[in-house]
C-alpha atoms as one frame of an Amber mdcrd trajectory, in Angstrom:
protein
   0.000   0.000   0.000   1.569   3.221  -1.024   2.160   5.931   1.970   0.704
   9.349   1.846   2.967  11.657   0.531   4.767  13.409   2.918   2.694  16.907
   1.896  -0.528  15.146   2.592  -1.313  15.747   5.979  -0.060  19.475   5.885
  -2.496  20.153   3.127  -5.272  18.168   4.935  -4.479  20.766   8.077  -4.100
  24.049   5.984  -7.091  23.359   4.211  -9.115  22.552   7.540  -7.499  26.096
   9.237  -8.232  27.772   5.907 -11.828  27.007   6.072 -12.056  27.304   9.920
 -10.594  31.224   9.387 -13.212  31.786   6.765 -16.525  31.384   8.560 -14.911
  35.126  10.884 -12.863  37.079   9.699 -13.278  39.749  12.378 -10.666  39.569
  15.189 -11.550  38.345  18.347 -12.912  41.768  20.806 -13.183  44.480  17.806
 -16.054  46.422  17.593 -17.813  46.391  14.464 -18.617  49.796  13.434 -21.787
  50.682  11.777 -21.501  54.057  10.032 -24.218  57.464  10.337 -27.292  56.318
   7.732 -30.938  56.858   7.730 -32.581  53.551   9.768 -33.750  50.704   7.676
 -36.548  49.705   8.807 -37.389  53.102   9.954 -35.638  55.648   7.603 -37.481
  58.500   9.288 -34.550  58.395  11.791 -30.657  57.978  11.710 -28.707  54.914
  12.714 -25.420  54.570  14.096 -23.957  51.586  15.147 -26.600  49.814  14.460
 -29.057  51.434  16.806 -32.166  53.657  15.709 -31.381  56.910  17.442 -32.292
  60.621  17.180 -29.697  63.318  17.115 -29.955  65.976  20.282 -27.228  68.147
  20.745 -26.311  72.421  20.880 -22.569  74.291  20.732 -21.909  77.352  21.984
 -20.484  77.825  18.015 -21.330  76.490  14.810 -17.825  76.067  13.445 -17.014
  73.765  16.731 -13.647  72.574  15.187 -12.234  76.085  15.568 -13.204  76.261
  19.934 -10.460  76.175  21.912 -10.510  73.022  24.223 -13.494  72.146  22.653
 -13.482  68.236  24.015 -14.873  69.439  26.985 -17.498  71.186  25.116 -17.916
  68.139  23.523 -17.875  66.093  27.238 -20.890  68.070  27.924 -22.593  67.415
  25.349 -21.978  64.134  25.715 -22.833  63.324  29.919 -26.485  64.576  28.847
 -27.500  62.511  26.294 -26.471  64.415  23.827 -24.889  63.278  20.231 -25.169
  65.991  17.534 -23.423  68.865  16.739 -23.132  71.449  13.963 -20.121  72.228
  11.942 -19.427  75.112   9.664 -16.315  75.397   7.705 -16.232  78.878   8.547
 -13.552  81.481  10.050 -15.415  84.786  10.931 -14.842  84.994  14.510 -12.184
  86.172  16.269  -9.300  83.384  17.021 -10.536  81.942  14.049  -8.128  81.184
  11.023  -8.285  80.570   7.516  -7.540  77.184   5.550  -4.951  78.313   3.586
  -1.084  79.821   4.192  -0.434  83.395   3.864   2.875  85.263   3.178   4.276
  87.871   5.152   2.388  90.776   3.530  -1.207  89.333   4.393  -1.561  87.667
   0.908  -2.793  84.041   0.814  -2.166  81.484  -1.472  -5.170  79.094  -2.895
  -2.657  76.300  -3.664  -1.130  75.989  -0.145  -2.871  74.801   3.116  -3.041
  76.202   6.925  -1.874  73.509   8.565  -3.113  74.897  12.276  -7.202  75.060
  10.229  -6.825  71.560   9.167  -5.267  69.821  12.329  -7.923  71.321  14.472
 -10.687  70.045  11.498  -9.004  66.167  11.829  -8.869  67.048  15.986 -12.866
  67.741  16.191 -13.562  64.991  14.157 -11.959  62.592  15.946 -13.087  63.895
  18.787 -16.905  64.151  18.342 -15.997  59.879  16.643 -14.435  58.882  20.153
 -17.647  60.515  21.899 -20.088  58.817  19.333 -21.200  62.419  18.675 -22.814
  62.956  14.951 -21.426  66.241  12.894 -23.241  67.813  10.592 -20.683  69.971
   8.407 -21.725  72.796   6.217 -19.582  73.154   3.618 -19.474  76.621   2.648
 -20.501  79.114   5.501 -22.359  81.454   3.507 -21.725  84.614   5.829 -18.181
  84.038   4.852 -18.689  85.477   1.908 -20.151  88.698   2.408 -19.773  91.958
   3.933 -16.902  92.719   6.646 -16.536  88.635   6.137 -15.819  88.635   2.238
 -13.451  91.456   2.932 -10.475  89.577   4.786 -11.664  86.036   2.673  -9.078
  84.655   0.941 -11.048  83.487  -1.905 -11.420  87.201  -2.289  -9.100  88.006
  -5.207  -7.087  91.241  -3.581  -6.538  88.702  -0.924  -5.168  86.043  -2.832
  -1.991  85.800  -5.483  -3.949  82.872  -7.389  -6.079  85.223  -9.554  -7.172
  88.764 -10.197 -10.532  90.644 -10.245 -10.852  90.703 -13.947  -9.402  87.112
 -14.389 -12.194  85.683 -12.106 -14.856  87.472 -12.917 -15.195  88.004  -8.772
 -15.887  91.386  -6.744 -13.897  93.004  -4.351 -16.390  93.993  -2.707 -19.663
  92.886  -1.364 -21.589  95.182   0.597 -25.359  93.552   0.183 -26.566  90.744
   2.552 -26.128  87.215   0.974 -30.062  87.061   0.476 -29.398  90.015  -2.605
 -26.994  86.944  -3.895 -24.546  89.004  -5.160 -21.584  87.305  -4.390 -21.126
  85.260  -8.436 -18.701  83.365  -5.662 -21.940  81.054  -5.926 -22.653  80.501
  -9.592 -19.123  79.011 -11.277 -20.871  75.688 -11.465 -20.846  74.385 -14.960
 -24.077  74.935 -15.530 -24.442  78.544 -14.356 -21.724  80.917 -14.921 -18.863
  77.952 -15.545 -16.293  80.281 -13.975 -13.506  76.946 -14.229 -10.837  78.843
 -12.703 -12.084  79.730  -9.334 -14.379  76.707  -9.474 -10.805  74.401  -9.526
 -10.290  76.256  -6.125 -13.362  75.480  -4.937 -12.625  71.760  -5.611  -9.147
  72.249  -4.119 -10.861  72.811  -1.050 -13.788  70.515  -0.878 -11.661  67.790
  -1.656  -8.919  68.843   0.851 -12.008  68.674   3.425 -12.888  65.176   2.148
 -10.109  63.973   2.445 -10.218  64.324   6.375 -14.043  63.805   6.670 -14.096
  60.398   4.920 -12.247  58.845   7.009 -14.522  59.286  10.202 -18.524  57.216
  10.281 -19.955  60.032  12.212 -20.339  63.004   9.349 -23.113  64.509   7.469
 -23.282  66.843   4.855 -24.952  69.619   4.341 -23.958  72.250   1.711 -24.831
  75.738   2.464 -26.345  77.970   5.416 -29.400  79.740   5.092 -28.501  80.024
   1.296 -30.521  82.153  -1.447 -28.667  81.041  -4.417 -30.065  78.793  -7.251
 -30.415  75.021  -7.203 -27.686  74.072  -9.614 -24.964  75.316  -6.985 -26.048
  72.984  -4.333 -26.820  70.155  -6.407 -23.606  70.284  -8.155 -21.511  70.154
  -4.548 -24.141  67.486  -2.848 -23.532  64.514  -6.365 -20.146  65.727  -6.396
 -18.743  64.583  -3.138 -20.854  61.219  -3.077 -19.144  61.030  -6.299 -15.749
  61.750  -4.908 -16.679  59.788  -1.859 -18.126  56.490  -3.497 -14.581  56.466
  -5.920 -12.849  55.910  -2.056 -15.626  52.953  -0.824 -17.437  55.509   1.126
 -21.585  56.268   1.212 -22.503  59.914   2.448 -25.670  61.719   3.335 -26.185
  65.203   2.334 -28.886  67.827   2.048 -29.357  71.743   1.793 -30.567  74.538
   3.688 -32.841  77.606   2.266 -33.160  80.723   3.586 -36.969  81.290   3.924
 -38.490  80.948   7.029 -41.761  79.781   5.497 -41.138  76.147   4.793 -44.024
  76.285   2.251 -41.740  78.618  -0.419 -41.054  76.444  -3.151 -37.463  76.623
  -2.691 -37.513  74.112   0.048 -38.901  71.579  -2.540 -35.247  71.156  -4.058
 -34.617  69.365  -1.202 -37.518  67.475  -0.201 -38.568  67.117  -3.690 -35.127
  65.471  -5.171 -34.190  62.338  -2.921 -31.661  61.862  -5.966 -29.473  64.593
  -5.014 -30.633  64.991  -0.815 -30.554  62.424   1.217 -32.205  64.339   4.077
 -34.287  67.079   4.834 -32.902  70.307   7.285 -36.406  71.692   8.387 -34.196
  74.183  10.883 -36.196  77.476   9.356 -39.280  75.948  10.665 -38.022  76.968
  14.333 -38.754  80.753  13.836 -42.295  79.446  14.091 -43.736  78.533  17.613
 -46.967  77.021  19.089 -49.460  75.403  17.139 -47.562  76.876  13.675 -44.428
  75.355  14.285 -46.163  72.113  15.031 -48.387  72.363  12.224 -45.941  73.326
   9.699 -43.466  70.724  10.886 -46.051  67.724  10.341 -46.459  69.138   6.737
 -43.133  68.549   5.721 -42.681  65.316   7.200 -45.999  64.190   4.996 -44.181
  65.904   2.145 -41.528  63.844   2.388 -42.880  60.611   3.197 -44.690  61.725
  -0.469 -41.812  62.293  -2.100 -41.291  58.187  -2.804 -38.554  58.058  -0.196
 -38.898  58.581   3.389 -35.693  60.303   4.432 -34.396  61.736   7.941 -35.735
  65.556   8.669 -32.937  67.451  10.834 -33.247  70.534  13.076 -29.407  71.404
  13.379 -30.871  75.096  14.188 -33.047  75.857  17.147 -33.399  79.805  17.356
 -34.245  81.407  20.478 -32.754  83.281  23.149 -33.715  86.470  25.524 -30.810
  88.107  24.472 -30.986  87.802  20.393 -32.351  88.419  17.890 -34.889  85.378
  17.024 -37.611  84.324  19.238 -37.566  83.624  23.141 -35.623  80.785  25.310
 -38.915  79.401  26.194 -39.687  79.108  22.349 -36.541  77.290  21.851 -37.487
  74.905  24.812 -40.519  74.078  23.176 -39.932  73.948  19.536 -36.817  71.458
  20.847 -39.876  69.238  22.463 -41.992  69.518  19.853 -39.175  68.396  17.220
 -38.993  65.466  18.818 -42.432  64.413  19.891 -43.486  65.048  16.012 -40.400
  62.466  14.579 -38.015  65.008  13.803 -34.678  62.968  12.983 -32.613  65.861
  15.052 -32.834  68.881  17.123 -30.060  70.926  18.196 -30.139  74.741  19.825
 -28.738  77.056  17.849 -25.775  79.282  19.225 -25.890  82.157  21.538 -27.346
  84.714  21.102 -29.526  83.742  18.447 -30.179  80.254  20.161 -29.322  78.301
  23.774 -25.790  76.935  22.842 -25.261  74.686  25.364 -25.714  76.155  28.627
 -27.762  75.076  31.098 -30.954  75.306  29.886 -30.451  73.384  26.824 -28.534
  71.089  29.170 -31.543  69.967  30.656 -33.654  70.048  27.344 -31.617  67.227
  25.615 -31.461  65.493  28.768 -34.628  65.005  29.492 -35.747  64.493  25.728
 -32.953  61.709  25.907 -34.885  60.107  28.330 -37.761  60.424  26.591 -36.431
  58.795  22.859 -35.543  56.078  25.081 -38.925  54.412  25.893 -39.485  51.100
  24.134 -41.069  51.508  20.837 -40.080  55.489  20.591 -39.512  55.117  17.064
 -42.262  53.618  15.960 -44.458  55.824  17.804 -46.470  59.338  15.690 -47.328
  62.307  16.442 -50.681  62.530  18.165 -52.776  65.344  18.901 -56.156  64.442
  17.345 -56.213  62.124  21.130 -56.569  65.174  23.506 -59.332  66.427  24.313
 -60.292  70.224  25.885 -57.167  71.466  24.419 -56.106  74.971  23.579 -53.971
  76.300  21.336 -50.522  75.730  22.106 -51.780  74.200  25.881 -50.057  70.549
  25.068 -48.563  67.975  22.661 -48.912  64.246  22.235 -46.998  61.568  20.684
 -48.655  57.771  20.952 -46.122  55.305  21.310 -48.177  52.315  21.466 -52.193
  51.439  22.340 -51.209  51.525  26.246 -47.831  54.407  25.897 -48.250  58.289
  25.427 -46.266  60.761  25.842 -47.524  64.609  25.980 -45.397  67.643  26.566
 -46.951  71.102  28.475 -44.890  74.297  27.528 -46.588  76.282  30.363 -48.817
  73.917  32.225 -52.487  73.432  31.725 -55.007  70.516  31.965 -56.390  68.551
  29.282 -58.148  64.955  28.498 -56.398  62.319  26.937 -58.458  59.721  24.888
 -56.641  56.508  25.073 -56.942  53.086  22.807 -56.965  50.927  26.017 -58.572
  52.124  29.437 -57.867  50.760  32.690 -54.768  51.960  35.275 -51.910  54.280
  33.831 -48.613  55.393  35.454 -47.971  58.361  34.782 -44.512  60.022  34.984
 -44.391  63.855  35.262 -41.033  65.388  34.672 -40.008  68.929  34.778 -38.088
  69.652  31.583 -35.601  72.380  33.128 -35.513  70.758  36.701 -35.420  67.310
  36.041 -37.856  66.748  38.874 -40.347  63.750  38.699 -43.547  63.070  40.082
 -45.382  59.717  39.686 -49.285  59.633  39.828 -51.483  56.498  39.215 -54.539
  57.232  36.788 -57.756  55.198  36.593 -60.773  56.057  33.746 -62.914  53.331
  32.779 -64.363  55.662  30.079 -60.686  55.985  28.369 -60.133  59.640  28.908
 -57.390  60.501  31.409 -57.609  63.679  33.160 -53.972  65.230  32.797 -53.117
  68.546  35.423 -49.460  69.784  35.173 -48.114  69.781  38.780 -46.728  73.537
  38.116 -47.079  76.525  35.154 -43.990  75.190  33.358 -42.199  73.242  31.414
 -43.458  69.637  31.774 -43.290  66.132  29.778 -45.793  63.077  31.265 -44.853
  59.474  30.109 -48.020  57.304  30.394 -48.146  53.742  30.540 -50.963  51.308
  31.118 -50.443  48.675  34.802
């Protein structure tokens, strides 16, 4: 009988460890990362890491990356639930600098980089990643480029040895806000002006960005602030980079943001209308609404885009409101931050002092609270749900049903209404003080299905009810 050949048995075992490696690849105790994408099963919200979450969140400044020590800001955020933040790619504010080198007369150069801008860029990033903190990046910060701002710019050709006023067709000056739109910074797309020479500096830059951003799970993309400018401009930027970014084995999500407050104008339907180019909706000009409107209008555009043949995530990375700005009150950025998320808002975030809470301690206890409420079992599945109370008046409460036997309903400034539930029989109900954090726990009986609900106090107040 002939022997095996001396090979044999060391084939026999490669082939057995071969196929034993193949059934898990993944090494033994690493995480498996799941990157930032709308939910699957319910695309209405955002997943990360495999968990159906909504973003909460506020900074103290929209371009976060350029705070000093901003990990602590970020540490804040983070011990209260919250996991959003807003970053524009902006350099207006003072300590602030500019992404690319400049000589020793003042003059920059397109072609070159700031080093110190893009370090603290890759620094935020990886921050916010480590905290599991979402960032929504703007790409071009619109008041950049006007006014004082577009004076000391370096895309601004007396700032800059790259081109000249007459070569690129760009002013000098640009004394108009950047609703007047005339700033032709935002129409060398090919299909507008075509202004190729400054447009190659524009890509210089977005893909200098990209080149960072891509490598992080936690980014989304928005293209513009508050912008006034025509369609083609945003759409070109938004299938650009998820062209640039597919070439490197990456998905991203983007969207853009109009300037009209009314959310009816038609210009918002370039975003909500086109899931081809906008992966998202940012609803954030619905927040100089309040009460009933703000509700009201907010529903609308979650129906609009639920009509739109894709249901897609609706953001709020703007909450306006502060006593000591310009836009609305603090107590109408309280509520229109409960209301975002009892109607299925996929994000709500206060905008920065003074034109919005920042971070301090009132929108502290806003996201942390609101965490707790996203929490309950079966948040995400739950709708908004106001046809159920009963005796209400205008702006006196708002409901969310989370299941036949779960509601939740949120009091800006106390009140008492009815509350006609699916199942009758005994209810806990939680009360908790949105600003305090104080909880009271009642037990609630009505056989006919209408709960009687009395806020303990003239405030601020969120009841969770559950049937025992």
């Amino acid at each position: 009988m002939n022997q095996p050949h001396k090979y044999y048995y060391l084939t026999l075992f490669l082939l057995f460890f071969s196929c034993a490696q193949s059934e898990d690849n993944t090494p033994k105790n690493q995480a498996i990362v799941q990157a930032i994408s709308p939910d699957e099963s319910i695309p209405q919200y955002w997943s990360y890491n495999g968990k159906t979450t909504v973003l909460l969140g506020g900074s103290d400044e929209d371009n976060a990356f350029q705070m000093p020590e901003v990990e602590k800001h970020l540490d804040l955020l983070k011990d209260v639930g919250g996991n959003y933040i807003r970053c524009t790619m902006s350099s207006r504010d003072s300590g602030n600098v500019w992404a690319f080198a400049q000589n020793e007369s003042g003059i920059y150069d397109l072609r070159q980089w700031n080093e110190t801008y893009w370090q603290r860029f890759d620094n935020f990033l990886k921050a916010c990643h480590d905290r599991e903190i979402i960032v929504q990046i703007e790409l071009w910060a619109t008041f950049d480029f006007y006014r004082d701002n577009w004076e000391v710019n370096p895309f601004n050709p007396k700032n800059n040895r790259n081109y000249s006023k007459e070569r690129s067709k760009l002013p000098e000056e640009v004394k108009t806000h950047p609703t007047w739109t005339q700033n032709n910074f935002f129409r060398t797309v090919p299909l507008q002006e075509s202004n190729l020479l400054v447009l190659g500096y524009q890509q210089r830059f977005i893909d200098k960005l990209l080149s960072y951003s891509w490598q992080y799970d936690n980014v989304l993309y928005c293209m513009d602030n508050e912008t006034s400018v025509t369609a083609a401009w945003g759409k070109f930027w938004s299938l650009y980079i998820k062209k640039v970014a597919n070439e490197q084995g990456k998905r991203i999500f983007t969207t853009e943001m109009w300037d009209p407050h009314d959310l009816a104008h038609v210009a918002h339907r370039e975003t909500i209308d086109h899931p081809e180019i906008y992966d998202f909706a940012d609803i954030s000009q619905n927040n100089h609404n309040s009460g009933d409107t703000h509700w009201e209008n907010g529903l609308k555009q979650l129906k609009k885009i639920a009509n739109s043949g894709k249901v897609r995530p609706a953001n709020n990375v703007k909450i306006y409101g502060n006593d000591g700005g310009r836009h609305q009150t603090t107590q109408n950025s309280i509520e229109s931050f409960c209301r975002n998320v009892l109607m299925g808002c996929a994000s709500a975030r206060f905008h920065r002092p003074t034109s919005g809470q920042g971070l301090n301690e009132t929108a502290r206890a806003v996201i942390k609270v609101m965490r707790q409420v996203s929490n309950l079992d079966g948040f995400f599945q739950g709708k908004a749900a106001n046809e159920l109370l009963l005796n209400r008046e205008v702006n006196e409460a708002f409901c969310r049903k989370i299941s036949n036997n779960q509601y939740v309903v949120y009091f800006p400034n106390g009140g008492e209404v009815d509350l006609n539930v699916t199942q009758s029989g005994n209810y806990k109900a939680t009360w908790i003080n949105v600003l305090s954090g104080e909880e009271k726990v009642l037990e609630l009986t009505d056989s006919a299905q209408n709960l009687s609900l009395v806020c303990p106090s003239e405030e601020n107040w969120v009841v969770v009810l559950s049937k025992v």
